[in-house]
C-alpha positions in Angstrom: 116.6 152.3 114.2 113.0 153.0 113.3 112.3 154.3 109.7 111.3 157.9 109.2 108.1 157.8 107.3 106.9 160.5 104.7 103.0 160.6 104.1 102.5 160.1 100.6 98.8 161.2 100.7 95.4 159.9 102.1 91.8 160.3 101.0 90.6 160.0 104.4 89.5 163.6 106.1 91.0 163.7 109.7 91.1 160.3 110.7 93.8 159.2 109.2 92.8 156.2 107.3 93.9 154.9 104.7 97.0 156.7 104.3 100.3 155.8 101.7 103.5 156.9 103.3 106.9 156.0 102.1 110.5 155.5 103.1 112.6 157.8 101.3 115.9 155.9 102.1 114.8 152.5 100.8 111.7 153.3 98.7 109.5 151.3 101.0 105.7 152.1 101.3 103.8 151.7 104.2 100.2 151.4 104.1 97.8 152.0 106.5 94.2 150.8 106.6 91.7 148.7 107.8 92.7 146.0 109.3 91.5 142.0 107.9 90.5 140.1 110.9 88.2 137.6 108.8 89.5 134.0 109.3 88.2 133.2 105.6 89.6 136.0 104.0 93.0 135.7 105.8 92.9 132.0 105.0 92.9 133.3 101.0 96.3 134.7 101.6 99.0 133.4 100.2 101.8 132.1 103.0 101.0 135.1 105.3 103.3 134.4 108.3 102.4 135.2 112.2 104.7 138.6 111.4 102.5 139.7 108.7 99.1 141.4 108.6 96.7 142.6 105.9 95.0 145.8 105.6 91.9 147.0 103.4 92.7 150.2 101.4 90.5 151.7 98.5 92.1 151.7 94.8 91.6 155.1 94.4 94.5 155.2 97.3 97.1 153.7 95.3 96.0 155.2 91.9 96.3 158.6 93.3 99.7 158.4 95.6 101.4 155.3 94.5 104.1 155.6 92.2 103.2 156.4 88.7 106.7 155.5 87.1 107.5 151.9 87.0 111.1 150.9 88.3 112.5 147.4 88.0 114.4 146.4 91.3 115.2 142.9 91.3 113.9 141.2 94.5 116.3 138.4 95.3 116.0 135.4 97.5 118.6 132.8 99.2 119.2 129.9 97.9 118.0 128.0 100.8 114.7 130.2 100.5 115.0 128.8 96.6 115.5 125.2 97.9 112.3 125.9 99.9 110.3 126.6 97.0 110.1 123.3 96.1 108.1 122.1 98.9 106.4 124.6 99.5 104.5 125.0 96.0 101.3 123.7 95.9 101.1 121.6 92.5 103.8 122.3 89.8 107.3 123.4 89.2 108.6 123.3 85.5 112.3 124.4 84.8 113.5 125.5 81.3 117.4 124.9 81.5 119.3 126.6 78.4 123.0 126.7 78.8 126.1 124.7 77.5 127.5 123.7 80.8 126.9 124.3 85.3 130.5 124.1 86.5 128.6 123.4 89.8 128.3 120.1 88.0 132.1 119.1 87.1 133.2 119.1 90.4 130.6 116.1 91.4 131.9 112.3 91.2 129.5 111.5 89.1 130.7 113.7 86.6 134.3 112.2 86.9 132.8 108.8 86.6 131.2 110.5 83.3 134.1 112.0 82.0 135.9 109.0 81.8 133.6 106.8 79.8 132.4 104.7 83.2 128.4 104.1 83.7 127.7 106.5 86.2 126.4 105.5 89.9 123.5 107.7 90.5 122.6 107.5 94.2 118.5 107.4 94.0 118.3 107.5 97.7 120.0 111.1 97.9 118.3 113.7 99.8 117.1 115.1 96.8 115.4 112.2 95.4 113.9 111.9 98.6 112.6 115.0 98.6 111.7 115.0 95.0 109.6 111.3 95.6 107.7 113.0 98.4 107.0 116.2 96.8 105.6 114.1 93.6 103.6 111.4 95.4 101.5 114.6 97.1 100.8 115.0 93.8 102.6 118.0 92.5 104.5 118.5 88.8 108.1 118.6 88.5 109.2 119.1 84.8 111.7 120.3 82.9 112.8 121.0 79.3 116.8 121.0 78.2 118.0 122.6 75.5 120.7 121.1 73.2 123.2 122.1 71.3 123.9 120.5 67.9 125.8 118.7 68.4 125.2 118.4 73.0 128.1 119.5 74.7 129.5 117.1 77.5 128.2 118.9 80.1 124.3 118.4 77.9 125.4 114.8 77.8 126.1 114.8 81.5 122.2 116.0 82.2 121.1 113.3 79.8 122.5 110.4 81.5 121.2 112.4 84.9 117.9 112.6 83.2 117.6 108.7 84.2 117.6 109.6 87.8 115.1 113.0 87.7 112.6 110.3 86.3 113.3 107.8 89.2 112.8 110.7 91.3 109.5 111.9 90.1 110.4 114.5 87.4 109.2 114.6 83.6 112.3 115.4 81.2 112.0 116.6 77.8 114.7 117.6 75.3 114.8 120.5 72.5 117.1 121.4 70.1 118.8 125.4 70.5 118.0 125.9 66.8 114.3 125.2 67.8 114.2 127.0 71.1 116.1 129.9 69.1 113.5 129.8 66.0 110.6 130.1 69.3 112.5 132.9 70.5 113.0 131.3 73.8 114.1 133.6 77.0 118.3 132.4 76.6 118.2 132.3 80.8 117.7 129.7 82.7 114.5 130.0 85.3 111.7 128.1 87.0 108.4 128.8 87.2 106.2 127.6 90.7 102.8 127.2 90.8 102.6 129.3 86.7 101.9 132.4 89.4 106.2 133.2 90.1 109.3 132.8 88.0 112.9 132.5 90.0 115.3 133.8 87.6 118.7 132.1 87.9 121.7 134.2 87.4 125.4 132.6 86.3 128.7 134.3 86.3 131.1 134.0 83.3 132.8 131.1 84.5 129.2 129.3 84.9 128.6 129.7 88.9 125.2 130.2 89.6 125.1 133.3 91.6 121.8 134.0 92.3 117.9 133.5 92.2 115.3 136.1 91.3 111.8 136.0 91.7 109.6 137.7 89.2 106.0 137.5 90.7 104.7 141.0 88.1 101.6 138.7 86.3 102.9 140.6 82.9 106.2 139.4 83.4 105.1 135.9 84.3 103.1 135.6 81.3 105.7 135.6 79.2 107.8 133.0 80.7 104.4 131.2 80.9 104.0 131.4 76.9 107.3 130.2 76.6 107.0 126.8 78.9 104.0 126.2 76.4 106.0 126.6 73.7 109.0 124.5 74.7 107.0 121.7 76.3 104.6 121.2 72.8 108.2 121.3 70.7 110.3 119.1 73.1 110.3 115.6 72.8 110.9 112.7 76.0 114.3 112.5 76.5 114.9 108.9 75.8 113.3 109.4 72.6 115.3 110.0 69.2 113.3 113.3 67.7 111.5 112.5 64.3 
């Protein structure tokens, strides 16, 4: 069914371009304007896909019709679109990991071979680490910073012998103690940021599911969790190293 559209306003006489219209029933603008035909200036775009297309419009357009109140409406992404971020980023992903346990985590063998005091066999020629290898030999940044409790809980311990295998795999691991990520005022949640341009939000259920990923791409927004990875990563110490 095609979308009624609303015209917001235009400052275009009668030729109709550029005009702002809007989609009362899902709060969806529609722009109209110029279209960019340029190869170089298309090439500047981030990821624009065959269905996409760019249009020119002046600022004067959206400072006059676009909407003046700001709303916060979560923009949420698969988890295989998540997955995809990791090889699709262009030079660095750095994860800031904060909570006690991920049940997703107890249910592996590894963790059973953990729980009961054995040496773990981490399998270094998993998908992942595959992927992971790749990714880093193009290049591109893959660290992360855990937070501790005081003392770690099992599940912390658990990441720290897994630690072992993010570094065979191309990652950098640091470690930092809650009362220091608390005395920083670190975010509590657990995100990633790609490329220090987007931050996917990862959202856990009471019994520690993950449930979902959002992305937070407002440059505002992303500053902050910016400030904080430079704050964690100059406080955190290499994870095989005892803290002084």
């Amino acid at each position: 069914m095609s979308r009624q559209l609303r015209k917001v306003g235009t400052n275009s006489g009668n030729n109709g371009c550029p005009t702002l219209y809007d989609n009362g029933s899902t709060g969806d603008y529609v722009v109209q304007g110029t279209r960019v035909t340029d190869p170089d200036e298309l090439a500047q775009l981030d990821n624009l896909t065959p269905a996409e297309g760019a249009v020119t419009v002046p600022r004067e357009l959206l400072a006059n019709f676009g909407p003046k109140e700001p709303v916060h409406v979560p923009q949420w992404i698969s988890f295989e679109e998540f997955d995809g971020m990791f090889t699709s980023l262009k030079h660095s992903a750095w994860r800031l990991e904060t909570r006690s346990r991920y049940a997703s985590d107890e249910g592996t063998d590894t963790y059973a071979q953990f729980a009961r005091g054995e040496a773990v066999h981490w399998d270094l020629e998993d998908p992942w680490c595959q992927e992971r290898r790749a990714q880093a030999a193009l290049g591109k940044r893959f660290e992360r910073v855990r937070v501790l409790d005081e003392p770690p809980t099992p599940g912390q311990l658990y990441l720290l012998d897994n630690a072992a295998r993010n570094t065979a795999a191309g990652e950098v691991v640091r470690t930092l103690p809650r009362s220091v990520a608390n005395a920083q005022r670190l975010p509590t949640d657990d995100f990633w940021i790609f490329d220090g341009r987007v931050v996917a939000l990862l959202h856990f259920d009471g019994d520690d599911q993950m449930t979902g990923v959002e992305l937070i791409t407002n440059p505002v927004e992303v500053l902050r969790y910016v400030q904080a990875r430079e704050a964690a990563w100059h406080f955190a110490v290499p994870y095989d190293q005892p803290r002084r």
